[in-house]
N, C-alpha and C positions, 0 to 999 in steps of 0.2 A: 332094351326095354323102351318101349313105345313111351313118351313124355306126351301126360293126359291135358287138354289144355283145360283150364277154367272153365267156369262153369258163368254161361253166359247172362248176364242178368238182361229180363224182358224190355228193361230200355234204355239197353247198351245201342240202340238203332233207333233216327228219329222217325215220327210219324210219317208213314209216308208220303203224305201232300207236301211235307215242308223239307224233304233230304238236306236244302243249302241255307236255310233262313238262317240270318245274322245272330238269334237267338240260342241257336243250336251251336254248341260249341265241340264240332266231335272229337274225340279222346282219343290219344296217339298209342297205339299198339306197341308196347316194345320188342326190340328183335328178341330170336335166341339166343344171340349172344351176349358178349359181355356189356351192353349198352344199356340193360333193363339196372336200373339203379346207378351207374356210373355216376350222377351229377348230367345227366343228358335230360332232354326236353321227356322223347320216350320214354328215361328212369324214372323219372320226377311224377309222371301221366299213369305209372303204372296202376292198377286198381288192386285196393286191396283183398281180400278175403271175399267169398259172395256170402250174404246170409242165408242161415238153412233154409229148405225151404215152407218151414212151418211159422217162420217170422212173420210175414205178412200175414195170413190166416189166423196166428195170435195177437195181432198189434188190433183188428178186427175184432175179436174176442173181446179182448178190451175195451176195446167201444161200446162193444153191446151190453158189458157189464160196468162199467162209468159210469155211462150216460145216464142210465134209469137212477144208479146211487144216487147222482151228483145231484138229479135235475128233480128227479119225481119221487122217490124214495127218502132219499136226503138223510140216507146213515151216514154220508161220509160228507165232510167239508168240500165244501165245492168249489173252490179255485185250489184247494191242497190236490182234489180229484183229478183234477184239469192239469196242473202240473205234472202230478205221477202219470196220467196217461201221453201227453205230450211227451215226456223224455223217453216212455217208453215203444211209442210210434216213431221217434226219430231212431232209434237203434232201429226199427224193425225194416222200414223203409226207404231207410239212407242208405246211399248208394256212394263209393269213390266218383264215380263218375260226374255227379254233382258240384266235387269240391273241384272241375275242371271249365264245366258247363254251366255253373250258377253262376254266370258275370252279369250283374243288370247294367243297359247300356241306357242312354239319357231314352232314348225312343220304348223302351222295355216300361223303364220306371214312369213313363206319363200314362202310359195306356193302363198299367195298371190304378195309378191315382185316378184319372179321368173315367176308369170303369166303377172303382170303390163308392166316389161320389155320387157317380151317376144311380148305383146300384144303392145306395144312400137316401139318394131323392125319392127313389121307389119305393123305396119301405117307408119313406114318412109317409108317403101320401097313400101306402097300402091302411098303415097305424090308423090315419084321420077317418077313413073309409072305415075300421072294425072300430072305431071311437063308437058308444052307445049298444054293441051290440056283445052275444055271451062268449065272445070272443077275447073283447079285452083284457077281463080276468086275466088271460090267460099270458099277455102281454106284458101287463104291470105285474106278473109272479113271477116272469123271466128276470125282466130289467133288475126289480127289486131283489131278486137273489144273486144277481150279478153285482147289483152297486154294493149293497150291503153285507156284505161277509167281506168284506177286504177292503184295504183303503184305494183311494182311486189311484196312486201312482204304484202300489202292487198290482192291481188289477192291467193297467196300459202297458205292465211290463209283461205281467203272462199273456196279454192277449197278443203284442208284437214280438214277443221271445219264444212264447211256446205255445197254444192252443194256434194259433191263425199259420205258421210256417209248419208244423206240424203236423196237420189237416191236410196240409196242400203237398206238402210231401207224401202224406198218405195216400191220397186220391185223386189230385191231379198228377200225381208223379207213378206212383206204382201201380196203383190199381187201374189207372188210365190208358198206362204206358201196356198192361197185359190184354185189355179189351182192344187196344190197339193192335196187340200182337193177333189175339184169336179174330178179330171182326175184319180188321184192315180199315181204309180210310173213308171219310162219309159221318153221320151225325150219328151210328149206331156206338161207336165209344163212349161219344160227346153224353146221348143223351144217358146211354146205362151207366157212366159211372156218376149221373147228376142225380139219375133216380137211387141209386145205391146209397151214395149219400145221405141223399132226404129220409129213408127210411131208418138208415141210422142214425140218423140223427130224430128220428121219431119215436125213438127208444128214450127221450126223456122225458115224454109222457106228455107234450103237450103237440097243438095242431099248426102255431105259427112256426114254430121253428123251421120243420121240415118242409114248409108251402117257402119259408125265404131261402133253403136251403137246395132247392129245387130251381129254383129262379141262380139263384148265386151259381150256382155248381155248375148250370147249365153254360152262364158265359166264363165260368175260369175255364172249365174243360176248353171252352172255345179257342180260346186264349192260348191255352195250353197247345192246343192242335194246331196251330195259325202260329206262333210264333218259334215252337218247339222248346219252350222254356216253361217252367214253373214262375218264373220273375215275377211279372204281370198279375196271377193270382194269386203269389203271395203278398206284394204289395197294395194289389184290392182287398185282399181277404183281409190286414191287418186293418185299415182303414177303416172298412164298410165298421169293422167288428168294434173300431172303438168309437166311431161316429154312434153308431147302434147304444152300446152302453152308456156312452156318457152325454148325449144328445136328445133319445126318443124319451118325449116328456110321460110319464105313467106316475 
């Protein structure tokens, strides 16, 4: 009987502009033999299980019906919302391969700090620019329903434990990693998984979100593609996101 191998997930192979970057940690195959779980480098690297392949298509689904709850609807508590869809984009998303390749190294973790910041700067000074206009409504209705439904050190723990790595595992990592697969390399990943993004993320019914999400997505994807790691945008994405909440005056 023919032994069927696994079923390969879309970014079991790095981008290809970056096959060797320091970022990319690639995952050791183990033999056929008895070496796959022995206590070997190989057994230890082996991947688990693939997820079906309506995971990601669902964990999606779920965004599209969160976000309007959470954000524009508001049936549903909105950091409890943010929570359940986070845990459940990390099941949909998450890959073995990650618990091999997710090592942030001192050079990984600045570029994402120094991007989060920099990406920080911009939205204040995008903020001061919609100051006065029918825009900001829409500003001080985000912030406000972010600071107030939860206390601040609930909130800095879902937005660094679960909404900002969760995200990024979602769509710099999976959905990234498959426009990767169908486009190949060049800014046609970069930009469609940044517009994809924004639009779902404009599923919470307002106009700023998806313009900063747009902007955002565009340089983690980069990040993502140049360094072959998720590190970078996840430690900008957590950043930017709690700079955002507990910083932009509304």
């Amino acid at each position: 009987m023919t032994r069927r191998h696994p079923t390969v997930h879309p970014s079991d192979q790095p981008p290809p502009e970056v096959p060797h970057r320091p970022g990319w940690i690639p995952r050791e195959e183990p033999d056929d033999g008895a070496s796959a779980g022995n206590g070997t480098a190989a057994g230890r690297a082996r991947p688990g299980p693939a997820r079906p392949g309506w995971a990601l298509p669902a964990a999606l689904a779920a965004m599209a019906v969160v976000y309007p709850a959470a954000f524009w609807l508001r049936v549903v508590p909105f950091w409890s919302a943010m929570v359940a869809f986070s845990a459940f984009a990390w099941w949909a998303a998450w890959h073995p391969y990650f618990r091999v390749r997710l090592r942030p190294s001192r050079r990984l973790v600045a570029m994402g700090v120094l991007s989060g910041a920099a990406l920080y700067l911009v939205s204040v000074a995008g903020a001061l620019v919609l100051r006065g206009t029918p825009l900001w409504a829409q500003v001080e209705r985000v912030v406000d329903l972010a600071r107030t439904t939860a206390p601040t050190l609930v909130v800095a723990l879902v937005i660094v434990l679960g909404t900002s790595p969760s995200e990024e595992v979602l769509w710099r990592g999976a959905v990234f990693a498959r426009l990767t697969r169908r486009y190949g390399p060049g800014w046609r990943p970069v930009l469609g998984s940044a517009v994809l993004y924004a639009l779902f993320v404009g599923l919470s019914g307002t106009v700023v979100l998806p313009l900063a999400a747009l902007v955002c997505g565009t340089v983690w994807a980069r990040q993502r593609q140049v360094t072959g790691s998720i590190v970078p945008g996840l430690v900008s994405h957590a950043l930017w996101s709690l700079l955002m909440v507990l910083s932009i005056p509304a």
